[in-house]
N, C-alpha and C positions, 0 to 999 in steps of 0.2 A: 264486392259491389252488389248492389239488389238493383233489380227493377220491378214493376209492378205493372201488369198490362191482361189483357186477354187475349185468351189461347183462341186463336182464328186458324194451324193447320197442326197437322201432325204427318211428318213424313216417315214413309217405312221403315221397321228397324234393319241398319246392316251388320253385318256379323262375317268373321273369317278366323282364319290362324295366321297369327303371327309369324315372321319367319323363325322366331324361338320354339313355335310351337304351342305358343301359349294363345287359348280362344280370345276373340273381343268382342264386342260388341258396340253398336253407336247410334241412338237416337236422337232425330235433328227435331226440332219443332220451331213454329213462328209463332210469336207474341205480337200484339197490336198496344202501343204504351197508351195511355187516357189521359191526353193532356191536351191542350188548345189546337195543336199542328202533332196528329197521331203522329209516330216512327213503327217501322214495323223491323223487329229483332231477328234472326234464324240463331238459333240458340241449339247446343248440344247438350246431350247425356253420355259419357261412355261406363262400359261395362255392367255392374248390376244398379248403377240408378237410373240405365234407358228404362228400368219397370216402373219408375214414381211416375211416369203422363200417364199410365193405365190406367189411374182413380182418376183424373180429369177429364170431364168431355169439352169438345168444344164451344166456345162462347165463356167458359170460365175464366173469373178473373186469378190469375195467380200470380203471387210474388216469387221471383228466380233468384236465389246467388252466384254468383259468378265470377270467372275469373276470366280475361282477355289477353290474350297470347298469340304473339306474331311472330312465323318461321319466314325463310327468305329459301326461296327455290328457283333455282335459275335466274336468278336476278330478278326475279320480282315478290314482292314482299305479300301472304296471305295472314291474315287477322280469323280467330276462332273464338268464339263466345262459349269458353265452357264452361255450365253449368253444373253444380255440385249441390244443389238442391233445391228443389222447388216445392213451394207448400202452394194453402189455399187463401189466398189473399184479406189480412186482416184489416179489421174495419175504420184500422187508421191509417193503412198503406190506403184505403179507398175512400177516404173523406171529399165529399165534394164530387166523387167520380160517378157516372149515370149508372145505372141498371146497366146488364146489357141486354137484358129482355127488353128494355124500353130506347134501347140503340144509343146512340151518341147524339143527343138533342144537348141546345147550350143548356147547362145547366149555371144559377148563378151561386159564384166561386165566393169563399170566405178566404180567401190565398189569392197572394197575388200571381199571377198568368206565367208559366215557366216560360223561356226564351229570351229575346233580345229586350232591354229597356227602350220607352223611347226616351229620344235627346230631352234635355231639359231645354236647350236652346235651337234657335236655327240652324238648319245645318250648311245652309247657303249663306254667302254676305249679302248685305241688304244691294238692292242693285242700284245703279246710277253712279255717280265718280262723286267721289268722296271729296269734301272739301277743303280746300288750301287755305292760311290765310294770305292775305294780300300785303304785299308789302314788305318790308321789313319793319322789324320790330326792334325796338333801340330798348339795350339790358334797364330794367332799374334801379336806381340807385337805393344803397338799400336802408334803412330809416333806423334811427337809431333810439332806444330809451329814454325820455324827457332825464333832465339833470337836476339834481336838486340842487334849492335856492344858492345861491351865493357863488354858483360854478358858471363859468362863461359857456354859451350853448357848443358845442361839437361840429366843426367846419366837416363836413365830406372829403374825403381826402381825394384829389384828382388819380385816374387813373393810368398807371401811365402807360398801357397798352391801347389806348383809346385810339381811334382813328381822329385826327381832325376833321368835321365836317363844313363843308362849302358851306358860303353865304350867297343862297341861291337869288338873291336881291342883285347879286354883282356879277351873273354870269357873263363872259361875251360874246358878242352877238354870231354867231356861225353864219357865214355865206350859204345860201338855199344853192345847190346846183341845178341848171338848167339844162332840158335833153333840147338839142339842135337835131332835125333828121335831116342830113345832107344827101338825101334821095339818092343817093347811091344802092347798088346792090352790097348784099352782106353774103358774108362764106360762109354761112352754117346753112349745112345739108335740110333742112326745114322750113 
């Protein structure tokens, strides 16, 4: 993997013996990536390419290769960015990217904006209660191809899961109930 960013620290190189006996060494530095919403990286070097940040001063843009590797210690799991080489940042890893002499001013992008898209659509439903229709809706019947001359037209064939419906002309008449209050007291606690 590569990224491309400027060199903003360089921390001390450390160095020891292994317990084989064999020397190490380990150079850590941070990177600032140049993109719309900066990240900033801590990246490694071990043994002899802690010497490649020597040639770079800070403020330099450079591109890292890398590789990401996660050990589990004590039951929690640590992530290392270690880098296997870094150069001096080519001028297509930095197209579109500021100066850094002239700082991180927007600059206008020929590239579309790294990070999230936005939504094509709303991401809320529109508000208010959606509407029902009213009623019910009776299926329709469904129409069939005109028949050529000499053929008797095509009756609808009844259905025979249909409901019958009422002839609401002939309904009968419902007695209205009437409330009588017989000024009595009532047994509800209220």
């Amino acid at each position: 993997m590569e990224i491309t960013g400027k060199l903003i620290q360089k921390l001390p190189v450390q160095s020891g013996v292994s317990s084989s006996g064999n020397n190490w060494s380990k150079a850590e530095f941070v990177i600032e990536t140049v993109e719309q919403y900066p990240k900033k990286v801590c990246a490694n070097l071990w043994g002899d390419r802690a010497k490649a940040l020597d040639q770079f001063q800070l403020g330099s843009l450079i591109t890292v290769s890398f590789d990401l590797e996660s050990r589990e210690y004590n039951g929690r799991w640590y992530t290392d960015v270690r880098a296997w080489k870094v150069d001096a940042a080519t001028p297509a890893a930095v197209a579109g990217v500021p100066n850094p002499a002239q700082g991180y001013a927007q600059q206008p992008q020929a590239y579309a904006p790294l990070g999230y898209a936005q939504p094509q659509q709303p991401m809320y439903p529109p508000q208010g209660y959606p509407q029902q229709p009213q009623g019910y809706a009776q299926p329709q019947q469904p129409t069939y191809p005109p028949q050529p001359q000499g053929y008797a037209p095509a009756q609808p064939q009844p259905n025979p899961y249909a409901q019958p419906q009422p002839d609401m002309g002939n309904l009968p008449q419902m007695p209205q109930e009437t409330f009588v209050d017989e000024g009595g007291t009532d047994d509800l606690p209220f």
